[in-house]
C-alpha positions as CSV (number, residue, x, y, z in Angstrom):
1,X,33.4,8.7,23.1
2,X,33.8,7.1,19.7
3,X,32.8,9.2,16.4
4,X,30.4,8.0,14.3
5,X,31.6,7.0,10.6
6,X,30.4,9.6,8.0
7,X,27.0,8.5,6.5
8,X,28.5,7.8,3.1
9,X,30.4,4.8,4.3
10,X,27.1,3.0,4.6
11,X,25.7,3.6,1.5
12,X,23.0,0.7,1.9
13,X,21.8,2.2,5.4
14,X,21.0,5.9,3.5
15,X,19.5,4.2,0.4
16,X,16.7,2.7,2.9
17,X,16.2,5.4,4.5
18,X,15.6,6.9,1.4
19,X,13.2,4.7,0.2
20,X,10.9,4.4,2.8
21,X,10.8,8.2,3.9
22,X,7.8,9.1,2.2
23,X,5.9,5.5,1.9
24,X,2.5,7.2,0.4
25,X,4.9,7.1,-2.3
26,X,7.1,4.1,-2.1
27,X,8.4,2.8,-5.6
28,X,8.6,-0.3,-5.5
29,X,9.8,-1.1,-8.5
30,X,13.2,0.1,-7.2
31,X,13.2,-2.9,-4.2
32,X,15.9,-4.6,-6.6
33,X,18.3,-2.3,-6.3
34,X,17.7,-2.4,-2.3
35,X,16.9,-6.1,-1.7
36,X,18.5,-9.2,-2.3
37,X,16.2,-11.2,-4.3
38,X,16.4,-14.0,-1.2
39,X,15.1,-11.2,1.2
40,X,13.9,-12.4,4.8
41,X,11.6,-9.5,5.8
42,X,9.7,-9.5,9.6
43,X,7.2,-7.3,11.2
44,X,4.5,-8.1,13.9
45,X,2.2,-9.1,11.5
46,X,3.7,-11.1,8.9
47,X,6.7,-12.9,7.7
48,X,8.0,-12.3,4.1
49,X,10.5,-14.7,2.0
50,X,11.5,-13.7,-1.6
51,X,11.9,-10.4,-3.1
52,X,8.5,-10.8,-4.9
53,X,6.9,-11.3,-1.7
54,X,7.9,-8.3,-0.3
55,X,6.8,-6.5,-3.2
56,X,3.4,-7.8,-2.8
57,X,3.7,-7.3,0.6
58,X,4.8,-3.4,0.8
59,X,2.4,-2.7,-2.1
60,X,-0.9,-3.8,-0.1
61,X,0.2,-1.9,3.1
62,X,0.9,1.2,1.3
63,X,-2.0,0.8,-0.8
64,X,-4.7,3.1,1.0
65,X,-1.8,5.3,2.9
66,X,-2.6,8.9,2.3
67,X,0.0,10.0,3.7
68,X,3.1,8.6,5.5
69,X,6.6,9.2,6.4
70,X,9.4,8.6,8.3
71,X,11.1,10.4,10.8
72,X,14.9,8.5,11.9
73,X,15.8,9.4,15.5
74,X,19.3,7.3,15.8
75,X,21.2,4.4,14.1
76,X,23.6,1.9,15.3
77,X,25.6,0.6,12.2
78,X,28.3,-1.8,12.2
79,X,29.6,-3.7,9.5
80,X,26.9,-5.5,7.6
81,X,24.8,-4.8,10.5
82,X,22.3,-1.7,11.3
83,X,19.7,-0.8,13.9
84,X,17.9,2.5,12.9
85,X,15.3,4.0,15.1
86,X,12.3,5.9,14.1
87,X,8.7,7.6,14.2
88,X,6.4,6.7,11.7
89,X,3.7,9.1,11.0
90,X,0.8,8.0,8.8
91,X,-3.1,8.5,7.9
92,X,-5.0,5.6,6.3
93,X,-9.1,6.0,5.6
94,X,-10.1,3.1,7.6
95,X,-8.4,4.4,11.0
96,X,-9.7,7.8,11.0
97,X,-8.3,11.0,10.0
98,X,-6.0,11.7,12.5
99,X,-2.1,11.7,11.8
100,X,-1.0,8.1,14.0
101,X,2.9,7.9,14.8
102,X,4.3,5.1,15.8
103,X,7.8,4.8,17.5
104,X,10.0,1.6,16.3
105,X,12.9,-0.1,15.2
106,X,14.6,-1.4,11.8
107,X,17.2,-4.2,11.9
108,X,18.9,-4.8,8.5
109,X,21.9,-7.2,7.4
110,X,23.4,-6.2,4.4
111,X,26.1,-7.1,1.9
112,X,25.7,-4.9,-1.7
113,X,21.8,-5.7,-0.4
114,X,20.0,-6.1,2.4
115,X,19.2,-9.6,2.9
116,X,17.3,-9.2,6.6
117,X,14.9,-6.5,7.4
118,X,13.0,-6.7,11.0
119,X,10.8,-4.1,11.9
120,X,9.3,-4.1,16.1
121,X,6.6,-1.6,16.8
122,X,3.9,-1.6,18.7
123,X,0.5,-3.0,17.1
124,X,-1.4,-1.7,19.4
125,X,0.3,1.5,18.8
126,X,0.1,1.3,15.0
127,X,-3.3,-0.2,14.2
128,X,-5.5,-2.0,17.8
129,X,-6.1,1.6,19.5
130,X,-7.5,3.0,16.5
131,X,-10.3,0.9,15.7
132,X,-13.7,1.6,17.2
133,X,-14.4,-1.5,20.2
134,X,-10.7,-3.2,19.9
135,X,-9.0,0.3,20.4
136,X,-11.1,1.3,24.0
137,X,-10.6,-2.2,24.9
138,X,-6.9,-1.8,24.2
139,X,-6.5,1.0,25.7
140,X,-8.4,0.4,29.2
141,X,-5.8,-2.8,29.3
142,X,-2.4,-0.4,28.6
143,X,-4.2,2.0,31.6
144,X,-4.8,-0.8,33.9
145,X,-1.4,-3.0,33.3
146,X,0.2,0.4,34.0
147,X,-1.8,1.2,37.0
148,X,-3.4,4.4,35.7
149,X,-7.0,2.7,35.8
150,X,-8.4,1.2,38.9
């Protein structure tokens, strides 16, 4: 079994951790020292080019989060290359007030900066199963593609 490299020889990989722990409080003035200004950023709902764009972006998800933060399970990181797995947790106004987490997955490619940034989570997960008719809908479908509901 290989040992992992110590966590400072992947400075970029702790910085974003770092900067998205606590995203009720995510400064986003400090995405320039994290981002390359050419930034390609990806989730399920959107695809972001530019640095301003992702600032735009971030700023009107976080908006209304009262509180949120992340949780990092694991992390593959090669060179220029990382994979880090998580467990959002998060309240926002217009889904309730009940913590939501959400399990999912960072990709990042990185020089000084990162230049690629993927997040894949589950929307459902994240945002369909918490809204009034779209959320029991959502979830009868889950049950019955799973075979829990006949």
């Amino acid at each position: 079994m290989s040992e992992r490299p110590p966590i400072n020889e992947f400075p970029v990989v702790e910085s974003f951790k770092g900067f998205y722990r606590d995203i009720s409080k995510l400064r986003l003035d400090d995405m320039a020292s994290l981002y390359d200004g050419n930034i390609v950023f990806r989730d399920p709902i959107h695809e972001v080019r530019g640095l301003d764009d992702l600032h735009a972006y971030m700023g009107g998800v976080c908006a209304n989060v009262e509180q949120g933060r992340f949780e990092y399970l694991d992390q593959l990181v090669g060179n220029g290359c990382a994979y880090i797995k998580w467990n959002m947790y998060f309240t926002h106004p217009k889904l309730g007030r009940n913590t939501i987490a959400v399990r999912g997955i960072s990709h990042i490619e990185f020089g000084e900066r990162i230049y690629y940034h993927e997040d894949v989570y589950d929307m459902g997960e994240m945002l369909y199963e918490h809204l009034p008719l779209i959320g029991q809908a959502t979830r009868w479908l889950k049950g019955r593609i799973s075979g829990s509901v006949r």
